[in-house]
N, C-alpha and C positions, 0 to 999 in steps of 0.2 A: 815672570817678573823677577827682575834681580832682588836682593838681598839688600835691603841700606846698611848703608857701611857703620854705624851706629846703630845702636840698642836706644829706646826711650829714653831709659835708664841713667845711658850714657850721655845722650845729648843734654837730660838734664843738668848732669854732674857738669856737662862743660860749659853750658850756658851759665849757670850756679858761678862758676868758678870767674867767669868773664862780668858776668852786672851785679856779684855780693861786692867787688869793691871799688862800683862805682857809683854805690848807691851807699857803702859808707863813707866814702870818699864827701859826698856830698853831707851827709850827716855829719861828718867831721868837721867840715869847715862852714857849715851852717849859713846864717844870715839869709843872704842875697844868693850863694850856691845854691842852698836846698831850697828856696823857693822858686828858681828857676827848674832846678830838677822837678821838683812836683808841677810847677807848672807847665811841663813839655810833659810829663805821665800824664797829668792831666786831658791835655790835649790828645793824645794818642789815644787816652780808654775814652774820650765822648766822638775820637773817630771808629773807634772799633764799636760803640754801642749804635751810634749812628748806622753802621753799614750792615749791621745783624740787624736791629729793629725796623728799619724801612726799606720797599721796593724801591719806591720813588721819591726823587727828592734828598736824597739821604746828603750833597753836598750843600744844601742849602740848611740844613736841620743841623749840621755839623759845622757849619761856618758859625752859624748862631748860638748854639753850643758851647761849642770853641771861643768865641767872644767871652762869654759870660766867663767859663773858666779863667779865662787869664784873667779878668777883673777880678775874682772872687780869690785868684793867688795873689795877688798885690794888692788889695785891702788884707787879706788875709797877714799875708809880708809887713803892712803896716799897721800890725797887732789892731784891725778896727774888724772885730771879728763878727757883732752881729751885723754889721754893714756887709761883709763876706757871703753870712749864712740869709741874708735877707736878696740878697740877689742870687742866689742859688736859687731860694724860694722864686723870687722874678723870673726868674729866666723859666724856672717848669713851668709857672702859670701861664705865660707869655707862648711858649712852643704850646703847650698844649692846648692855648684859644686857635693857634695858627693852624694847629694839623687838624681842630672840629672845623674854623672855615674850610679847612680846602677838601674835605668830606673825605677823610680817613678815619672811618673809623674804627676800623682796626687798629689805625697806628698812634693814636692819641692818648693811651694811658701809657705807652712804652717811651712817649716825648718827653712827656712830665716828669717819670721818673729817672731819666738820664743826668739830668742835670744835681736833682738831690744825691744820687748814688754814687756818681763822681765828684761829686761839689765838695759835700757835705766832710767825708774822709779826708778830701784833698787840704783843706782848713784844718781840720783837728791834727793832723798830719804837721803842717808847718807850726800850728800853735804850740804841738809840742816841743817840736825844737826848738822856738823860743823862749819856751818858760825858763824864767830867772834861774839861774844855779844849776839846773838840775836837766836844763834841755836835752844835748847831747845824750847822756845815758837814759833817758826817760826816751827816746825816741829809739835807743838802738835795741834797747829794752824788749818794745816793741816787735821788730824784727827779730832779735835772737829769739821770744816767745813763739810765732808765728813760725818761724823756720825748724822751733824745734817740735814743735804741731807735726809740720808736715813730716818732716823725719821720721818721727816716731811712730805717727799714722802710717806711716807707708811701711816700715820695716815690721811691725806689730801685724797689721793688716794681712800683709805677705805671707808671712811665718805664721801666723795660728790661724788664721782667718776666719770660720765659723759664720755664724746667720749676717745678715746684710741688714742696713737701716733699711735703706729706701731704693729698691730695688727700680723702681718707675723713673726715679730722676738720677740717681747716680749708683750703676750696678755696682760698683767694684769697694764703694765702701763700706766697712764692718763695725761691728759694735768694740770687735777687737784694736780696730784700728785709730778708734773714738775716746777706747782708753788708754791704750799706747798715747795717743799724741797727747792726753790731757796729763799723762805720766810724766812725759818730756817736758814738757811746759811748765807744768808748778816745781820741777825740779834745775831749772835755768831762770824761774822767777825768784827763786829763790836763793840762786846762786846773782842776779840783776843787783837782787836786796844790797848788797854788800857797796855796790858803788852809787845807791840812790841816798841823798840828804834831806830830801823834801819832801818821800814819801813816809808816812807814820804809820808804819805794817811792822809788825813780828812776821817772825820766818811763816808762821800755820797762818797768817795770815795771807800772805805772797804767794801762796804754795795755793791757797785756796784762788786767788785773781788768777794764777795762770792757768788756771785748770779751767776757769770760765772764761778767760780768753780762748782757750784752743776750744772750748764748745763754740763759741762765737764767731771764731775761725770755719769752725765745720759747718756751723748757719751758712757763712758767707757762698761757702763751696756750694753748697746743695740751693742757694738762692740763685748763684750763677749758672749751673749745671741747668735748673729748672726754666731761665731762662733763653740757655742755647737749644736745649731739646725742645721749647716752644716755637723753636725759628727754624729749628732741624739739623743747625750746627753743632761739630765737633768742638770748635776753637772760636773765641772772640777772635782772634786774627793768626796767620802764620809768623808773627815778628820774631818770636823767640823758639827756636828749636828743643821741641822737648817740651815746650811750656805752653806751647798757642801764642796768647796777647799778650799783653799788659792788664787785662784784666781777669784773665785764668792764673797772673802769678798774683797778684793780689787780691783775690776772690775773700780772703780771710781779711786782709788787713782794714779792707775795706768797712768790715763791720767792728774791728776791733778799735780802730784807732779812735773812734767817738766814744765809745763805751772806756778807752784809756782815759782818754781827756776830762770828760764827763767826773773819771772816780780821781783824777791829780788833781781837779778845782773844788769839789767837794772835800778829798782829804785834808788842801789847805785853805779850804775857808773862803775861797775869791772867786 
């Protein structure tokens, strides 16, 4: 077997280099762009959950899926957010009356949950970038926090490596690597601090949210992880070299960005 002409490594770095700025691109210009961007991500991670979670059926689970997500981006779009997250709620309970009639029952707690786990982020996701003032750096915030997660995790991980968390669901990660990323993270949240006006944190206090973001992040990984090894896959899909899906590059954001949103409406009040 020949050699691939790329390392992991590398195809990471090049995929990284190719969708970081088309996905700040889209953060940049906000509105109507990034809601169509998350609503095509969207689309893509409930076709890649769809075709890992079921044998049979899986275009018809994914059309219906897929509906609900784009309605839940365009309420979402027009800031009518628990209308968003109340048909996210519909849409699981609805797939998962449909996968007990048709007597899967294997496949009916994994229906239910597709729609919450891409719904849910996909909302708090766009929410952020609309919020008054502050969208823009509060969503990219986000991103460099998550990005600097992975960095760190992986370079830390690499070079010292030492005992493994959870060796059953995901071998390769370490506790070294858990604080590396939580290093990177409160030290870019902190460095975020400087262009956000709407959040009300001291530096020890930023430095403390990124470091429970990159935990949150490392949830998200080991939630996905534990997921494909239930199905027996490597990758939620080939799309991205280096990366698998769309939903192996955002396995963190996934759990982070409600947990952001969640502490931006709390810090201000609304």
């Amino acid at each position: 077997m020949s050699e691939p002409l790329l390392s992991s490594l590398q195809q990471r770095i090049l995929s990284s280099v190719v969708l970081a700025p088309l996905a700040l691109a889209a953060l940049y210009f906000g509105d109507l762009s990034f809601s169509i961007f998350m609503g095509i991500a969207g689309l893509v991670m409930a076709y890649e959950w769809c075709t890992v979670s079921f044998q049979k059926n899986r275009f018809r689970y994914f059309v219906l899926m897929g509906l609900w997500v784009v309605v839940a981006a365009f309420l979402a779009h027009e800031a009518l957010l628990l209308e968003a997250i109340g048909v996210s709620l519909f849409s699981a309970l609805c797939l998962t009356i449909l996968a007990r009639v048709n007597r899967k029952a294997a496949e009916w707690p994994w229906v239910g949950l597709g729609p919450i786990y891409v719904g849910i982020p996909m909302i708090c996701l766009i929410a952020l970038r609309a919020h008054p003032g502050d969208g823009f750096p509060l969503a990219a915030s986000l991103f460099f926090i998550i990005w600097a997660t992975d960095i760190g995790a992986y370079f830390s991980g690499k070079t010292i490596g030492g005992p493994k968390i959870m060796v059953s669901i995901s071998p390769n990660k370490t506790w070294a690597g858990l604080i590396g990323g939580m290093t990177s993270a409160a030290v870019v949240a902190v460095l975020c601090l400087q262009m956000l006006d709407t959040v009300p944190f001291n530096a020890v206090e930023m430095a403390l949210a990124g470091a429970a973001m990159a935990v949150l992040a490392q949830i998200g990984d080991f939630s996905e992880s534990a997921w494909k090894r239930h199905f027996g896959v490597k990758d939620a899909s080939n799309l991205i070299p280096g990366h698998g899906g769309v939903l192996d590059r955002l396995d963190g954001v996934l759990f982070v960005a409600p947990a952001l949103y969640g502490l931006v409406v709390l810090a201000n009040g609304n």
